[in-house]
Every structure is written in structure tokens, then in C-alpha cells.
N, C-alpha and C positions, 0 to 999 in steps of 0.2 A: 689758717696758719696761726700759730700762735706766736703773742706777741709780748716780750718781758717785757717789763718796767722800762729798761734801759733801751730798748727799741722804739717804746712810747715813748719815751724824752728826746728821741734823735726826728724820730720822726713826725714829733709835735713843732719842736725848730724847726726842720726844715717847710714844711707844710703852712708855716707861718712867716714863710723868710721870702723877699722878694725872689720872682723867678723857680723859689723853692730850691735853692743852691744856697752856697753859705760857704767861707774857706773854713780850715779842719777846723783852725785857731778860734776864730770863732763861736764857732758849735760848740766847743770844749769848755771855752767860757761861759758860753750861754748857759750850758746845760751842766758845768757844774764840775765839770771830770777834767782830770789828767790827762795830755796828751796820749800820752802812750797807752792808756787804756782806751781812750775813744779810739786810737787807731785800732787795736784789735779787732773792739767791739763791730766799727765799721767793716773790716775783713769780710767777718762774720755775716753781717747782713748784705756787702755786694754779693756774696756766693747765692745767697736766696733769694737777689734779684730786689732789694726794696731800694738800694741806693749805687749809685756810680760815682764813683772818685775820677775827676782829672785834672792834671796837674794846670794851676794857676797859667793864666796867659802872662799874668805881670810882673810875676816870683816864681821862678823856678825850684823854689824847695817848698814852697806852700800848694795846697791842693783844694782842689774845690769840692765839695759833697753837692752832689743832686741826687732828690728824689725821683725816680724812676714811677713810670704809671701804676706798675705792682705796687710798690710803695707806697703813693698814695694811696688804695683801693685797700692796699690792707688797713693803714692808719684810719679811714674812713670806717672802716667795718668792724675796727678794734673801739671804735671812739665811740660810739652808742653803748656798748657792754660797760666800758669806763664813766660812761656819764651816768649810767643806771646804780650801779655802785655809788659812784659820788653821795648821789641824790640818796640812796635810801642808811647810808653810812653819817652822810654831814647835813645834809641840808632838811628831810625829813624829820630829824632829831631838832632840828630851830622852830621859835614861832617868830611869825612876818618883822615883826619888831628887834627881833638879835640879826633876824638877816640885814636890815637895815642898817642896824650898831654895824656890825660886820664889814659892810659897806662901806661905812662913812671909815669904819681903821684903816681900811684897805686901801682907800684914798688919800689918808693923811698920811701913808707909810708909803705909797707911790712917790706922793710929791716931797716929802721929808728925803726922800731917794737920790731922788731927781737935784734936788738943792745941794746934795754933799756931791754928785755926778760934778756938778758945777765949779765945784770950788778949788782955786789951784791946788796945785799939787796932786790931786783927783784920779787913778787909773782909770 
């Protein structure tokens, strides 16, 4: 099955999300999109079987996305061809020493994150 970008972004959240559910609001934050197009986009992928939508037990206008077994098993079988990319696009191109650099930015821009997360006023 093939699997766009934007399938990989839904189904990377959810596959990483406790229970592997997540409400829409959520997701949409997570991964970056407008509601109204993650609802499409979602549409899309209950028909193929990778995810099921049901409506919130604790909000009735909110809905919960789960990954579905399909769903998982494809994100799984998509994510080896995605990490092989990776590797020979970004990480083959570094030597041990920028991956390190790399490393250490990616953890100062974590917790640099994490501190404005913090701070009143904070979405």
C-alpha cells in the first residue's frame, strides 16, 4: 500500500501516542495541519482501513482517531523504506562528529522548547 507523507505524519502520532488513539485536536496540533484538512485527510485513510474515528466518550463534538491493526502493519512496513532514505539522504552525508554536534542542538532546542512550554501565558 502506498503511503504519502501525510499518512506518515498521522500515522507516526498515532503509533506513538498512548493506546495509539489521540483526539482529532490533537493530531492536528501534533502534526502540524488545520483541522479541516486533517479531517479529510483522515476520511481518506478510514476508507483504506489504516484508522477509525469515534466520537469522544467525554466531548461530544470531539473525536478520537485510532490506529487500526492495517494501520499499524502498514506504518511498520512503510518505516524501514523511510528510515533507509533517511540514512543514505542525511545521515550518510555526516561524519560521527556533526552527528554528535547534531545531537547535542537537538537537545538544547528540546529543552529551550520545553522552558517557553513552561512559561505563563504558554499555549
Amino acid at each position: 500500500m502506498n503511503v504519502s507523507p501525510g499518512d506518515y505524519a498521522v500515522l507516526l502520532a498515532l503509533s506513538e501516542a498512548d493506546e495509539h488513539r489521540l483526539r482529532s485536536s490533537v493530531l492536528a496540533d501534533g502534526i502540524g495541519w488545520e483541522r479541516s484538512r486533517l479531517s479529510h485527510h483522515l476520511g481518506r485513510m478510514e476508507k483504506r482501513g489504516l484508522i477509525r474515528r469515534h466520537r469522544s466518550g467525554s466531548d461530544s463534538r470531539g473525536a478520537e482517531i485510532e490506529l487500526t491493526d492495517d494501520g499499524a502493519r502498514t506504518f511498520r512496513s512503510s518505516s524501514a523504506s523511510h528510515l533507509r532514505l533517511v540514512r543514505q539522504l542525511f545521515i550518510d552525508a555526516l561524519a560521527p562528529e556533526d552527528l554528535e554536534a547534531a545531537g547535542r542542538v537537538a537537545a538544547r532546542l528540546r529543552h529551550h522548547l520545553a522552558e517557553i512550554a513552561l512559561e505563563p501565558g504558554a499555549d
